[in-house]
C-alpha positions in Angstrom: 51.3 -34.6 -65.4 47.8 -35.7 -66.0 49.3 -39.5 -66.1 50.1 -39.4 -62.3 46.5 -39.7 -61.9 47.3 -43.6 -62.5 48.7 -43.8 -59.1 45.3 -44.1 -57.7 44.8 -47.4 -58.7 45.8 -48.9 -55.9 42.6 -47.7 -54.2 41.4 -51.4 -56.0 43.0 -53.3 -53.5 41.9 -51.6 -50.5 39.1 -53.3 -48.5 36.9 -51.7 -49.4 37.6 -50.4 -52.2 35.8 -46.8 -51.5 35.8 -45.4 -48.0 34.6 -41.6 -47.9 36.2 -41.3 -44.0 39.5 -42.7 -45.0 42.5 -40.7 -45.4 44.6 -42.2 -48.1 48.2 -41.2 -46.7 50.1 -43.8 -46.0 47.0 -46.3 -46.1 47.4 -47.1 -49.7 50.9 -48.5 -50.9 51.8 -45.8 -53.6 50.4 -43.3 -50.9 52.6 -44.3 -48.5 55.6 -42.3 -47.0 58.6 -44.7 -48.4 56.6 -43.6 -52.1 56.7 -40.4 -51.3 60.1 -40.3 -50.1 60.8 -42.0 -53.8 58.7 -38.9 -55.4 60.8 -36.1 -53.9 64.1 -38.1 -55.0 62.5 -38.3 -58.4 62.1 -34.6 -58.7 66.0 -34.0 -58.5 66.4 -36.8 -61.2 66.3 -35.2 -64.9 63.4 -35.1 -67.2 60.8 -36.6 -67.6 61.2 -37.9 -64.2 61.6 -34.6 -62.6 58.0 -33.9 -64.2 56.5 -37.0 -63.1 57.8 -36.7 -59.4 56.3 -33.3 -59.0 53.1 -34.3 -60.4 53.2 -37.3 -58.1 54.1 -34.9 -55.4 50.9 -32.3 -56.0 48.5 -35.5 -56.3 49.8 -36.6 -52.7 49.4 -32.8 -51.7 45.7 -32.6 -52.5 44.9 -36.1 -51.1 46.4 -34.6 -47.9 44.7 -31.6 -47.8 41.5 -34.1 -48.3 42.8 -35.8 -45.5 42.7 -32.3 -43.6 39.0 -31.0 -44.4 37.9 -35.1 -43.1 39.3 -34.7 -39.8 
């Protein structure tokens, strides 16, 4: 689950790159809500993609709740 971490890459093509204000839902592609909506049909999908939608699912979780304590 520690692998899903690799979905914050595409931070590198944002412009900028770093923004401490910027809420990351849905600004960023794999943050978006068509890849989320991907990452909860992954979950129902049998290992180890069941594993690797849930992680994706908590990393999108906590960048939300990050999105809640900016605002």
């Amino acid at each position: 689950m520690l692998l899903t971490m690799i979905v914050d890459l595409d931070h590198l093509f944002a412009n900028p790159i770093y923004q401490a204000d910027r809420c990351s839902i849905n600004f960023h592609p794999l943050h978006s809500y068509y890849a989320i909506s991907v990452y909860i049909i992954m979950i129902f999908i049998r290992k180890p993609f069941n594993i690797i939608g849930i992680g994706l699912l908590l990393h999108m979780l906590t960048d939300f709740f990050d999105c809640l304590m900016h605002n």
